[in-house]
C-alpha positions as protocol buffer text, in pm:
chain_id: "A"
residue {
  index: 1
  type: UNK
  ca { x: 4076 y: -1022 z: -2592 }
}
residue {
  index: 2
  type: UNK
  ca { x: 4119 y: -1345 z: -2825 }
}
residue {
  index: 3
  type: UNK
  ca { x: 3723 y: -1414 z: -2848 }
}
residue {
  index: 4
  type: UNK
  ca { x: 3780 y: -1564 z: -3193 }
}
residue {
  index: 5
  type: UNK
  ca { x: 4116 y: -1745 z: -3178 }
}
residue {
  index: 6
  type: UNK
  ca { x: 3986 y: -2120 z: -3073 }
}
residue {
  index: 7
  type: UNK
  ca { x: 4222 y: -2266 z: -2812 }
}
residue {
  index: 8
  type: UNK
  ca { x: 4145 y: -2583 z: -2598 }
}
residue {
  index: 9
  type: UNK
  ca { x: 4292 y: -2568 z: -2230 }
}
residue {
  index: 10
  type: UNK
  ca { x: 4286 y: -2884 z: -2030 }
}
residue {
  index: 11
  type: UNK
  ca { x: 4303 y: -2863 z: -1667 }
}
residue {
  index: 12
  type: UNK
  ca { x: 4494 y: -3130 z: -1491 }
}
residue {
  index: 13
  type: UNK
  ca { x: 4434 y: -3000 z: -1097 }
}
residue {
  index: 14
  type: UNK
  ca { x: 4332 y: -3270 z: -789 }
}
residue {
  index: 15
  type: UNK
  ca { x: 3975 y: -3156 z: -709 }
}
residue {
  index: 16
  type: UNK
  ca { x: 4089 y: -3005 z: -322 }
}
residue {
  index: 17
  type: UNK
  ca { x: 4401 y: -2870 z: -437 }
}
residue {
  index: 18
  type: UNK
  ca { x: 4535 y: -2593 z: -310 }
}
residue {
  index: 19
  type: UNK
  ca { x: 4844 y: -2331 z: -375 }
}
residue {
  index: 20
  type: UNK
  ca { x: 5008 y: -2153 z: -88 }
}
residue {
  index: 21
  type: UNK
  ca { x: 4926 y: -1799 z: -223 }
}
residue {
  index: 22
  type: UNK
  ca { x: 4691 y: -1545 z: -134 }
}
residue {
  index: 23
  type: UNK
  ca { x: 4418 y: -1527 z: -393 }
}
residue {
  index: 24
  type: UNK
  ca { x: 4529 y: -1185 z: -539 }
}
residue {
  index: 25
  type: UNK
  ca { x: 4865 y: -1300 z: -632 }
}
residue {
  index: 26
  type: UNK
  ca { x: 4751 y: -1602 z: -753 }
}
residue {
  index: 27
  type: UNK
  ca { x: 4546 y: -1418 z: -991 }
}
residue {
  index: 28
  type: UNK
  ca { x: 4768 y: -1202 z: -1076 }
}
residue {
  index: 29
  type: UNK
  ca { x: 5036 y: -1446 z: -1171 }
}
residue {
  index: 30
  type: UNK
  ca { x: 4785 y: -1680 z: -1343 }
}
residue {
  index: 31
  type: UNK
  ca { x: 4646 y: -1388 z: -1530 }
}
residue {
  index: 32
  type: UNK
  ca { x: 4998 y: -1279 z: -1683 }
}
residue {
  index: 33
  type: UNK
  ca { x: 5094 y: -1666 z: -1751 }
}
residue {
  index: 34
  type: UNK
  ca { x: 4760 y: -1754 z: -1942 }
}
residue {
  index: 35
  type: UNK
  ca { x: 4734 y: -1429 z: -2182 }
}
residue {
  index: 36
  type: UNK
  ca { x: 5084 y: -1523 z: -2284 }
}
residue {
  index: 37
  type: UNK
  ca { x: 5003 y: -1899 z: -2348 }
}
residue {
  index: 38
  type: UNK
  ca { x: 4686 y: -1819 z: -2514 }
}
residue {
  index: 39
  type: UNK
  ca { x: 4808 y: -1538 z: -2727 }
}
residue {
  index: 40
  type: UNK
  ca { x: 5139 y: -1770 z: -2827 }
}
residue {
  index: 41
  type: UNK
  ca { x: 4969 y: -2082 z: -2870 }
}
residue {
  index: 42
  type: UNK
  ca { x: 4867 y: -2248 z: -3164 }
}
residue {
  index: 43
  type: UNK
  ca { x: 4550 y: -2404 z: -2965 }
}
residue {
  index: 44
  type: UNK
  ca { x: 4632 y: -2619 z: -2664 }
}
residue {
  index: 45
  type: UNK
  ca { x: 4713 y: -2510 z: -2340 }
}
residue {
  index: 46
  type: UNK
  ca { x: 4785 y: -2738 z: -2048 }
}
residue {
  index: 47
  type: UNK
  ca { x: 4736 y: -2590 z: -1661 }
}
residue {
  index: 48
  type: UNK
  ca { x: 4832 y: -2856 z: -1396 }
}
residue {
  index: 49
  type: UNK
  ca { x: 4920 y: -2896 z: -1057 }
}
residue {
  index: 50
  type: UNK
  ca { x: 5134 y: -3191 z: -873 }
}
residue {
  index: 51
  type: UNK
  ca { x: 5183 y: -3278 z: -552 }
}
residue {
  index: 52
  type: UNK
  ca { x: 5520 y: -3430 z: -423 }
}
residue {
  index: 53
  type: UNK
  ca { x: 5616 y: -3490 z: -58 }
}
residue {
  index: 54
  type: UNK
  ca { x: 5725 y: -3175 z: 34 }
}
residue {
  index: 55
  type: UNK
  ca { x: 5659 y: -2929 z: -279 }
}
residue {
  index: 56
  type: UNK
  ca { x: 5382 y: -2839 z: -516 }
}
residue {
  index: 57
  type: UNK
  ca { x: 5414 y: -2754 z: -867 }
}
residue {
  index: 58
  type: UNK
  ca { x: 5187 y: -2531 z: -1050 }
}
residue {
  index: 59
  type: UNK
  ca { x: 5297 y: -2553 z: -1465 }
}
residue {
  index: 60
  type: UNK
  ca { x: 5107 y: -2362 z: -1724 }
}
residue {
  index: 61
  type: UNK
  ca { x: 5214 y: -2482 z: -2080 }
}
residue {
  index: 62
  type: UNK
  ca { x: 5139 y: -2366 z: -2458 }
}
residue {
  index: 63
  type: UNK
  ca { x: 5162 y: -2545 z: -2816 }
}
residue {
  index: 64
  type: UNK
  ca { x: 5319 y: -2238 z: -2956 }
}
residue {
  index: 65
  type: UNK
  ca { x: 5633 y: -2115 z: -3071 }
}
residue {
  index: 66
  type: UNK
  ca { x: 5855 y: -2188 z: -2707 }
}
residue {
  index: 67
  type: UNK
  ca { x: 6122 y: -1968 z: -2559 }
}
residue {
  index: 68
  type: UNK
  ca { x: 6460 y: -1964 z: -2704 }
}
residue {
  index: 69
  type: UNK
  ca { x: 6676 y: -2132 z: -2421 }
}
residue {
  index: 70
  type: UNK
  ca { x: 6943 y: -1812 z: -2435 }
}
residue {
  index: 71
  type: UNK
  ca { x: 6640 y: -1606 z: -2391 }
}
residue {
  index: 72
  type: UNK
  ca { x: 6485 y: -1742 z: -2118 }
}
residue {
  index: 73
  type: UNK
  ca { x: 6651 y: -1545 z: -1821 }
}
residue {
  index: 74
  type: UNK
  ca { x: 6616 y: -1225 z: -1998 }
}
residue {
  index: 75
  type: UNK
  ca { x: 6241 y: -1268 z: -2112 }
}
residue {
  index: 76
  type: UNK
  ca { x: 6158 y: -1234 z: -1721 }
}
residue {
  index: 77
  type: UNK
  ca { x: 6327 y: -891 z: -1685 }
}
residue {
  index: 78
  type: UNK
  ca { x: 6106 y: -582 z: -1641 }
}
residue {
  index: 79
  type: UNK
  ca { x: 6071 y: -397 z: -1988 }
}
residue {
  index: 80
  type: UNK
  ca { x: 6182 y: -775 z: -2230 }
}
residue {
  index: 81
  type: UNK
  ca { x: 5971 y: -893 z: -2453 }
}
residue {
  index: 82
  type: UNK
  ca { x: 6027 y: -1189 z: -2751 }
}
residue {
  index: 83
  type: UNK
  ca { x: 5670 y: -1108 z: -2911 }
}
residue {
  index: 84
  type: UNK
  ca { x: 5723 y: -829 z: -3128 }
}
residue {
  index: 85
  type: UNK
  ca { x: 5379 y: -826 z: -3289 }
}
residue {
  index: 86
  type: UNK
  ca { x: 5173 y: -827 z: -3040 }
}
residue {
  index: 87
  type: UNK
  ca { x: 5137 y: -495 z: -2788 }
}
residue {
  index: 88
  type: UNK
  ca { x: 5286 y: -499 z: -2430 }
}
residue {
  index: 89
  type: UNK
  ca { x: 5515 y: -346 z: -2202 }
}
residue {
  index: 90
  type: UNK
  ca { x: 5711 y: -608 z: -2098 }
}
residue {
  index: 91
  type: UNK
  ca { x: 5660 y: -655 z: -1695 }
}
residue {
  index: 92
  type: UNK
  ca { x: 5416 y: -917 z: -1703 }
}
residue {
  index: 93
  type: UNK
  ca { x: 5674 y: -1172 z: -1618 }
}
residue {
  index: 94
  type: UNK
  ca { x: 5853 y: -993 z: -1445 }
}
residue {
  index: 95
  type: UNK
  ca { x: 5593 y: -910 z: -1253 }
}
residue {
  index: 96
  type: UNK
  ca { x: 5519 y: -1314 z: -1217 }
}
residue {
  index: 97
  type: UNK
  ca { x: 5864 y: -1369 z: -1116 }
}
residue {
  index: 98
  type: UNK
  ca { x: 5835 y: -1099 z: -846 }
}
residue {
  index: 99
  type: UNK
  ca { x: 5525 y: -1256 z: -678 }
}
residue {
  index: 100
  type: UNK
  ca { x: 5663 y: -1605 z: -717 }
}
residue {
  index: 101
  type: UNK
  ca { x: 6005 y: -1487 z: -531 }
}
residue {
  index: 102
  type: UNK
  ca { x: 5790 y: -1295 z: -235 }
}
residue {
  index: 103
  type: UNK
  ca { x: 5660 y: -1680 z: -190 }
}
residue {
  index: 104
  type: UNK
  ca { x: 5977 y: -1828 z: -153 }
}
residue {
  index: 105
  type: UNK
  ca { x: 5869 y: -2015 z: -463 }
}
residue {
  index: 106
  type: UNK
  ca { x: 6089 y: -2104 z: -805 }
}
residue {
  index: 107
  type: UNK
  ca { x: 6004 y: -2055 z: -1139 }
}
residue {
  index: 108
  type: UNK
  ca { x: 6180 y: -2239 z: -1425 }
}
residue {
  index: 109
  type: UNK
  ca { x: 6108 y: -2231 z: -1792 }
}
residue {
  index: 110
  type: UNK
  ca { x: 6145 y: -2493 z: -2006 }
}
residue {
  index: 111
  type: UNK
  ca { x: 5970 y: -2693 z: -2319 }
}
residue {
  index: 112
  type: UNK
  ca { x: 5658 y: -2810 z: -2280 }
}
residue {
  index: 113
  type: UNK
  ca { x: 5540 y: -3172 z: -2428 }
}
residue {
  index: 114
  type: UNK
  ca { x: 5300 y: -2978 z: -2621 }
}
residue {
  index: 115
  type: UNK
  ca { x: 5574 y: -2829 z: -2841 }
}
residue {
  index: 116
  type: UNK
  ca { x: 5556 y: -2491 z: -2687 }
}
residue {
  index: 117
  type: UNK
  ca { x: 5699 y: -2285 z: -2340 }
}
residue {
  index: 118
  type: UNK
  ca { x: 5617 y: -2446 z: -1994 }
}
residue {
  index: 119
  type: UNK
  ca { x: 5640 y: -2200 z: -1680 }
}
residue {
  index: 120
  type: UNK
  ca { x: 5688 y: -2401 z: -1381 }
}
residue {
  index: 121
  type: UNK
  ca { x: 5602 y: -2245 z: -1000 }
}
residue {
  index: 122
  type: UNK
  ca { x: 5778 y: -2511 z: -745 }
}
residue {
  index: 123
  type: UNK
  ca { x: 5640 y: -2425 z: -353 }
}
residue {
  index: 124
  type: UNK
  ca { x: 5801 y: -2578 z: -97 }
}
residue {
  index: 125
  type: UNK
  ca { x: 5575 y: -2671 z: 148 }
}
residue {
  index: 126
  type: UNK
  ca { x: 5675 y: -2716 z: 578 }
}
């Protein structure tokens, strides 16, 4: 989709990690997070996964232009979008949010070191 557009991704995940998700959903939910940090991104994006005694994060960040902090509940709405220019319906975050709440997970979005958005997946693990 962007064959030409040049964008470095670094991968900061332990070598036996694991997330608590069956692999559909994970797809799924990486798929709509990485289009929209590769299409926004000016050409770094971070993927990385912690560990912490009792949770896992997942956190897939951009370089690009961020998300307005008053827009930040609304982008993950069915049918919201911020990118204007680019073509889309709207649900892919809201579809994101959906699988991360059937997993008793939490999303949060924030700014990312990079200068850009960072969409954070907490799991709490038993």
């Amino acid at each position: 989709m962007y064959r030409d557009k040049r964008v470095s991704v670094t991968l900061q995940v332990p070598e036996a990690a694991q997330v608590p998700m069956e692999q559909g959903a994970l797809l799924e939910l990486l798929g709509n997070l990485l289009e929209n940090a590769y299409r926004l991104s000016l050409g770094q994006v971070r993927v990385s996964l912690e560990q912490a005694p009792g949770q896992l994060t997942l956190c897939i960040e951009d370089d690009g232009p961020g998300v307005p902090a008053d827009q930040r509940e609304r982008i993950l709405e069915r049918g919201e979008r911020l990118d204007s220019q680019h073509p889309g319906q709207g649900i892919g975050l809201a579809v994101v949010k959906d699988i991360v709440d059937s997993y008793d997970a939490a999303l949060s979005l924030g700014d990312s070191p990079l200068g850009g958005a960072a969409f954070r997946i907490t799991f709490h693990l038993d």
